[in-house]
Steps between C-alpha positions, in 0.01 A plus 500: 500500500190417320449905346856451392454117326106667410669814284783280336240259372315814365776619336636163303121491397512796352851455298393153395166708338693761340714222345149334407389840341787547291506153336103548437554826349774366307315194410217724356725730292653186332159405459402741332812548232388133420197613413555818303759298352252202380197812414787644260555175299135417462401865370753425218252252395259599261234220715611655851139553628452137399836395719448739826146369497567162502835537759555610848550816387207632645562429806887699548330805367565807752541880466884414522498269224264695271684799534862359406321341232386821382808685559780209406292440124492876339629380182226218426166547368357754660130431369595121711640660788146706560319183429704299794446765734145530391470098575715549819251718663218317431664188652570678816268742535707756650605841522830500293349665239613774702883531507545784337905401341312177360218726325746710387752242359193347280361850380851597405565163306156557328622835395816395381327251262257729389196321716307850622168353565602275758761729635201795569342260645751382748585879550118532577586235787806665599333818551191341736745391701747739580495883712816609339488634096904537540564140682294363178767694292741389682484146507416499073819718448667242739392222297627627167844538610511158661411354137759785371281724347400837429123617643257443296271861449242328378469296859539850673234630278270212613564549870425878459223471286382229746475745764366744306200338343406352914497896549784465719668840349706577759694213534541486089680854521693322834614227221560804203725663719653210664617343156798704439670368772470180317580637149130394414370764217121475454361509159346814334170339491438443909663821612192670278288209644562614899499900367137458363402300840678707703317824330183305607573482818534862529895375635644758368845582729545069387466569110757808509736262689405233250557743252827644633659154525381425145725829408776393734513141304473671126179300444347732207190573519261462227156677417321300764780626750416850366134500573536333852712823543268721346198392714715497775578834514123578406364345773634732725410805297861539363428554091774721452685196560299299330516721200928500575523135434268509216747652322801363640326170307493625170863643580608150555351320235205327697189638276178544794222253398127582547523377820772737592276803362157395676703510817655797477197698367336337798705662760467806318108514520514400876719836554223655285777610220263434234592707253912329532295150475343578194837639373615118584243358304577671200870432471401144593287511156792692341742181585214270301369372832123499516325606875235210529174511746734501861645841376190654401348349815750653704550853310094524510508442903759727536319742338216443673667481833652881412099653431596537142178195448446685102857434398500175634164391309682667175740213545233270479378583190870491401572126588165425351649603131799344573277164473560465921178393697435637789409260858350577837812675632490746215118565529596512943780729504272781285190432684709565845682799338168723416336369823876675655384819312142501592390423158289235592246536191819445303602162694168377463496583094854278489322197654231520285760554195654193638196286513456622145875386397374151634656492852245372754570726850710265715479546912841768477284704248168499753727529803661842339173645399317476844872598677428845258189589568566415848743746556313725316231458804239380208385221670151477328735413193669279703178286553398476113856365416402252789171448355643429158821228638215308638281536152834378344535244693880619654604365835523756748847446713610703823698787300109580368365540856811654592470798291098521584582487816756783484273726275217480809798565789599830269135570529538435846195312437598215743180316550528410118882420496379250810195371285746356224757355693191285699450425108767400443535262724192356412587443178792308636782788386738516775607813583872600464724747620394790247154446619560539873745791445262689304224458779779618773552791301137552487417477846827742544361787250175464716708527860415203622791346562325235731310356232865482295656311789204293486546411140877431540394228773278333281756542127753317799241254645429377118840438470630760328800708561509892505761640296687832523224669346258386774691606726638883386079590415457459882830642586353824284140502664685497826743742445265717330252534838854550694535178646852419426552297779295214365617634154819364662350192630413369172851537357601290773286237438604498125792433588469200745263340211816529248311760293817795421339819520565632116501916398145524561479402874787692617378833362120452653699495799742760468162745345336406828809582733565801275166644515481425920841708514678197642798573243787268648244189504436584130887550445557203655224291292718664185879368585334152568346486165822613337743257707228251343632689110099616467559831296264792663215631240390818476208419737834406740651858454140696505442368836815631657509815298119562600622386867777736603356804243167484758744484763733809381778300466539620174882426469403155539256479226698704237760209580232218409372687219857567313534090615207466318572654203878359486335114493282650197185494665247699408331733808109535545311766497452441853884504567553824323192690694687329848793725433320776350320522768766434806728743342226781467421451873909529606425843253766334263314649151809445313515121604145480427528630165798267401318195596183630233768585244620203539174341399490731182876346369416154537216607264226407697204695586376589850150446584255729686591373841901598418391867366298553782707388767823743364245795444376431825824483665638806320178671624561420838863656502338829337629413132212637363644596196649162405183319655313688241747432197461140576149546501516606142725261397266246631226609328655536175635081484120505482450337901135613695628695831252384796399633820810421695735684219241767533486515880940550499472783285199668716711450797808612370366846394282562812798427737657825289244682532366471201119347581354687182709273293316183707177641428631535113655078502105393679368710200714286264434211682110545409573534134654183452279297671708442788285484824676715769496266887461581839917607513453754215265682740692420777816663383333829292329553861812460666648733268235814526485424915915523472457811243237685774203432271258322740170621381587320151669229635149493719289545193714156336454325777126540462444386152756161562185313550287600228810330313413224615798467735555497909659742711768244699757566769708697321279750310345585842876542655563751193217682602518503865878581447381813282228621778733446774764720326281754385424510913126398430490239781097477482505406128750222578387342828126488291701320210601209785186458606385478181790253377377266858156513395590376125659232680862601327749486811746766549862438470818573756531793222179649558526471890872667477364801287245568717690450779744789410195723408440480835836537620564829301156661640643356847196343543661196748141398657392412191859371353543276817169347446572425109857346622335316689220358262832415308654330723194236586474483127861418407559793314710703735896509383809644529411777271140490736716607820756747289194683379375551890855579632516760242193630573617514858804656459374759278263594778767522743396239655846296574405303807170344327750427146780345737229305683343370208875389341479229791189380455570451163793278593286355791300385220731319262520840254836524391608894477656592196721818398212706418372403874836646658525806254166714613628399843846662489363751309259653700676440814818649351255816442399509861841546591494118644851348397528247780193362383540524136855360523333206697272460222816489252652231719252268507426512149850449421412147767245376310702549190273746308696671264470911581439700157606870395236647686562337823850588484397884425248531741768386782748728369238770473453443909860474574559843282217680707681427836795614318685160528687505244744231562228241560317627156867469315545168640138398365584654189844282470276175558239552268755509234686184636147347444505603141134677589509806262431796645267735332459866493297517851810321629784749355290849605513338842892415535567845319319693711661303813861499357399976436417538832766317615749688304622212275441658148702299351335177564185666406646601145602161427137374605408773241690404212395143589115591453577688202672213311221260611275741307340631854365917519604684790277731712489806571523471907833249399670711240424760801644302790798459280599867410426538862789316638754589171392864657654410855789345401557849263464300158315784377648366130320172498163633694518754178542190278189327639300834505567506093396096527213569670373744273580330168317216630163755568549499892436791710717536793372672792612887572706403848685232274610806225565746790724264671718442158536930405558536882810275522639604132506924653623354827768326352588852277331282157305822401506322176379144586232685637340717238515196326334312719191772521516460052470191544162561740396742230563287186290186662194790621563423863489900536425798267 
């Protein structure tokens, strides 16, 4: 009973305070009309300070009641209404100032009578205190129609050019584009004003939307439209745009101004189009205009920034009788232009010509003589420009120790660079960014990439923050000692400081994964940097085409390379000796000499390296003849061959043969000052050891050192290669011991040949003993164990070869077709086919591919047990494996298909060989007639007789006998005599 009396006196309480709530509220709201209504009368009073003041007024102020004041008295005074909401404030000391619709409704009343200073400053107000640009908009287009009027554009303009000038660009083109939903149209004058800032900005996707919407609207533009356009599309390199609207200007009416002409002829000289800018100038003068000191300024850096530093100090001496004086910048650019060349005499003349003139060197003008000379590595200069700032009293800043600093790290003179930046400090010059990234790249060039990692700590620790240049020089140092992984690392932690990896950094890391043959890493590093729009350089594409050329994938690189060229990049030398060279070493010539023809049309010329590497490449392929017309051409476009060109062509013609040419290239090589090394000896010995001329290549080998060189690994392995093949085992087994005394170690090569030296002279004590020498040393190989099998099997000595196959797979030696080949071979000779067809099995296993000969030499077994089936069915999968046969392989199968009686299928094998461009022998042609004979096709045996001897064979007498026999058998008296003619004609008999 008492919950139910309890919850029913809770709930009357609660309708009796609604009730209460409502009458306040409605209390308060009548309250308030009273006192808008009382505010109202008194502001019609000139005295109406005087009257609030002195009433209660005060004291019913609100928000409520100041805004209806506002909003209910738009056709009053406006200058009185800002001064009572002015006084309001102050008496309450509160935030209304804030409401935006009340802000509004006063800057729009301003407007309308024509009161702009207060209205900005009310806008200034408005825009403190509100997020949205478009709610701002809103609420003055709002307030306009509520008094029935049209928007004001000169309010809009305010608002935008409110935004603007706080720097607040995007949400200025948020109100451009905004106002045509409110029929607002933006004068002329602030659409230019948000063009120029937005051009400043470097905003350049906002000022074509700016611009579009301007087009969309009709707004015209005028001249300073024009040249916002104009340096628009220069900023981004686009002058034949530029140059497009130019004209379109004059088209339209709008004459350029001199503005409009430095700017364009500015964009020209950045694209180094000099000769166009000049062109500029003088229709510029031609229209009456005269260039002033800005275009000279920037016509004389763009000269100088092109290395054309004489032209540019012409145009000097031009402005000068045009009654323009030069400044600093004028004097700068040429000083920085010769120091560009090299002509640092000549920089050094122009500042003291400038001194002369009566221009005092400023701290740009010291700065760009020591950054000069410092590049130029002339760091003794370097110290008397120092010496002389501090006689003239200039005040050294961080860019000066910068650029000392960095001449010393080029030096790699690190001690010093570290002197100067304790200086520095001293002097109380804190260092910057520039100053701690050219000491990291310092201590990079040296390889000490501890000491850079030390330096970042402390650039960090001082409160400084690396940038993306910091970053990419150790990227580079790391990449370039093949430590991509940290490479990596640093890329990562880029990335979680905020720094975006730029052009630069991606391409240090792509080199590095490149050059470590980790191709998909680098691959992926590219499609991240262009999902992030970065455009690849040619630095980009030369790492990848360098990358899969060294890999062979040349397919792969062509495909970067005509990328590369398609984007209108130009390739390296470096990227056209990749391909050069990767197609020379598939033995693609052609493709190699596209790619340096290619060079030639783009009107470049190749350097040294590029000659050298396509001579050398067409060397290696035995191209001697167009290795040598390359020579000449190379010669003749005036470029010094060196050794390595030299060393190509020596190779080239001893590997034909041809060592006496060698000997003629060394002679040359003499003549023109060109100091033959240790591989032009090594490959002219190599070549008179190969050509069976080992006392000379002896006799060279002797007078190496008084050439001041030393005999290495491979000039000893050319020599012992030589003895051992010339069967003079003493004379080679006295050159190791001489190479192990000279403390030059011999190679797996040098083991191998002298392991099949002793091999062939089946000397196994003494080859077992070397094998095993080899094996302790790490030298021993597949080709180690093929050498000794061989040598086994030649012997006849199949148990040892078969034993040694599974110790070399015992001992992690992976047999390869050449293993498995002298196996079946020889056992296939013994008359062994279970074994030799065991062999074939297990190689098939292991998934060794079998070659021609293997194939053969199993046929060859099967034939001589005269199964001919098993041989046939060989045959049929050898050609199911695409494995061509050669001419071992068709003698065999038509010698097996004769004695079986099948001449046709031995005729077709014939023909076969013959359209492949294969000679028949004697013992086949033979073997064929043969079996026509027994199957009485004395016609076609006669046929082949005449083949035979047009083709200079001499059949044997039984083969003849058997043909005349069967043509008198068979009655052919004819066929006969002709046959024995035939004998006669070819001299077979007299």
């Amino acid at each position: 009973m008492w919950r139910l009396t309890s919850r029913s006196f809770m709930a009357k309480r609660r309708a009796v305070c609604h009730k209460t709530s409502s009458f306040s509220t409605s209390q308060a709201l009548a309250q308030n009309e009273q006192s808008v209504r009382e505010i109202t009368t008194l502001l019609s009073s000139h005295n109406w300070l005087a009257l609030m003041e002195s009433s209660d007024v005060p004291k019913k102020l609100n928000p409520d009641v100041i805004r209806s004041v506002i909003l209910q008295n738009q056709v009053g005074d406006p200058k009185r209404l800002l001064d009572f909401f002015n006084w309001s404030q102050k008496k309450m000391g509160t935030a209304a100032h804030q409401d935006l619709d009340v802000l509004s409704a006063l800057a729009v009343h301003l407007c309308n009578s024509n009161w702009y200073v207060p209205a900005n400053d009310l806008i200034q107000c408005i825009i403190r205190n509100s997020d949205s640009p478009l709610a701002v908009l809103g609420s003055i287009v709002k307030n306009y129609r509520n008094c029935n009027g049209s928007p004001n554009s000169v309010i809009f303009d305010m608002v935008m050019n409110s935004y603007r000038k706080r720097g607040l660009l995007v949400e200025s083109v948020n109100l451009f584009l905004g106002a045509k939903d409110f029929e607002l149209r933006p004068s002329l004058l602030s659409c230019n004003s948000l063009l120029g800032d937005l051009l400043k900005g470097n905003k350049l996707e906002l000022f074509w939307k700016v611009f579009d919407g301007m087009c969309v609207r009709k707004i015209s533009p005028d001249v300073y439209t024009y040249t916002n356009i104009i340096s628009a599309h220069c900023k981004v390199g686009n002058v034949k745009d530029a140059k497009r609207v130019l004209l379109e200007m004059g088209e339209k009416g709008c004459s350029p101004n001199l503005v409009t002409y430095n700017v364009i002829i500015g964009g020209l000289c950045r694209a180094q189009l000099l000769d166009e800018a000049i062109e500029i100038k003088r229709s510029m003068v031609d229209k009456g205009l005269v260039p002033d000191l800005y275009t000279y300024n920037i016509l004389i850096n763009g000269f100088c920034m092109g290395k054309r530093s004489r032209e540019a100090k012409l145009m000097l001496l031009e402005m000068s009788n045009m009654g323009l004086n030069p400044d600093p910048m004028t004097y700068n650019a040429l000083i920085d232009g010769f120091m560009r060349q090299g002509d640092i005499d000549e920089a050094f003349r122009t500042k003291d010509e400038m001194v002369a003139y009566g221009i005092e060197e400023n701290l740009i003008i010291w700065n760009t003589l020591l950054n000069g000379v410092c590049k130029a590595g002339k760091m003794e200069k370097a110290l008397e420009i120092m010496q002389e700032m501090n006689e003239k009293g200039a005040k050294l800043d961080s860019q000066t120790y910068s650029l000392l600093i960095e001449g010393y790290c080029r030096e790699q003179n690190m001690a010093r660079a570290f002197e100067l930046l304790d200086e520095m400090k001293k002097r109380k010059i804190a260092p910057t960014v520039l100053t701690y990234s050219v000491i990291i790249n310092g201590q990079c060039r040296c390889g000490n990439l501890q000491g850079a990692n030390a330096i970042l700590q402390e650039m960090i620790m001082n409160g400084l923050k690396p940038n993306a240049i910091v970053y990419t020089t150790l990227m580079t140092a790391y990449a370039k000692e093949g430590r991509v992984e940290e490479s990596r690392m640093i890329l990562e932690r880029m990335r979680n400081q905020g720094i975006l990896p730029d052009v630069f950094c991606y391409n240090s890391l792509i080199i590095g994964f490149c050059k470590a043959k980790r191709m998909e890493e680098a691959r992926t590093y590219l499609m991240e940097m262009l999902e992030r729009r970065l455009r690849p350089n040619a630095h980009t594409y030369g790492a990848f085409i360098e990358g899969y050329s060294k890999a062979g994938a040349m397919d792969i690189a062509d495909r970067y390379f005509n990328e590369m060229l398609s984007c209108g990049l130009l390739p390296n030398n470096g990227s056209y000796r990749a391909l050069i060279e990767g197609h020379c070493k598939e033995g693609n010539v052609s493709e190699a000499f596209s790619v340096f023809r290619c060079i030639l049309s783009r009107g470049a010329l190749p350097d040294v390296q590029t000659y050298s590497e396509l001579i050398h490449g067409l060397s290696r392929n035995g191209k001697m003849n167009e290795a040598f017309g390359i020579f000449s051409e190379f010669q003749e476009k005036g470029l010094p061959p060196n050794a390595f060109t030299y060393n190509s062509l020596i190779s080239g013609s001893c590997k034909q043969g041809n060592v006496d040419k060698g000997f003629q290239l060394l002679e040359e090589m003499s003549i023109k000052g060109i100091n033959p090394n240790i591989v032009t000896y090594n490959i002219l010995i190599d070549g008179l050891c190969k050509a069976g001329e080992i006392e000379r290549a002896k006799n060279l080998f002797d007078d190496i050192e008084g050439k001041g060189l030393t005999p290495n690994c491979v000039t000893y392995a050319a020599m012992i290669d030589g003895y051992c093949k010339s069967m003079n085992a003493t004379a080679a087994f006295q050159l190791l011991e001489e190479m192990l005394s000279r403390g030059v170690s011999p190679d797996a090569f040098i083991y191998n040949v002298i392991l099949n030296f002793c091999c062939n002279e089946e000397n196994f004590e003494k080859a077992l003993d070397l094998f095993q020498e080899m094996l302790k040393k790490g030298f021993a190989s597949t080709v180690s164990f093929n050498t000794l099998i061989e040598g086994y099997c030649k012997s006849g000595k199949l148990q040892e070869a078969n034993d040694l196959l599974e110790e070399m797979i015992q001992t992690q030696f992976i047999p390869n077709h050449v293993t498995y080949t002298s196996l079946i071979e020889h056992y296939c000779k013994a008359g062994l086919m279970g074994e030799a067809k065991r062999f074939w099995l297990e190689m098939q296993e292991r998934n060794v591919t079998p070659t021609a000969k293997a194939f053969t030499s199993l046929l060859h077994g099967f034939h001589n047990i005269r199964n001919t089936a098993e041989a046939s069915a060989l045959f049929e999968q050898m050609i199911a494996k695409g494995i061509e046969p050669d001419e071992m392989t068709y003698h065999v199968m038509i010698d097996a298909y004769c004695q079986e009686g099948n001449a046709t299928e031995a005729c077709k094998l014939k023909d076969e060989m013959l359209m492949k461009g294969m000679p028949m022998s004697v013992a086949a042609y033979d073997a064929l007639i043969q079996a026509l004979c027994k199957k009485d096709e004395f016609s076609e045996a006669s046929k082949l007789l005449n083949e035979m001897g047009e083709k200079g064979f001499r059949p044997s007498l039984p083969t003849c006998r058997v043909i005349v026999q069967g043509f008198q058998i068979a009655g052919n008296v004819d066929e006969a005599a002709e046959v024995l003619q035939c004998m006669v004609k070819f001299g077979w008999v007299s």
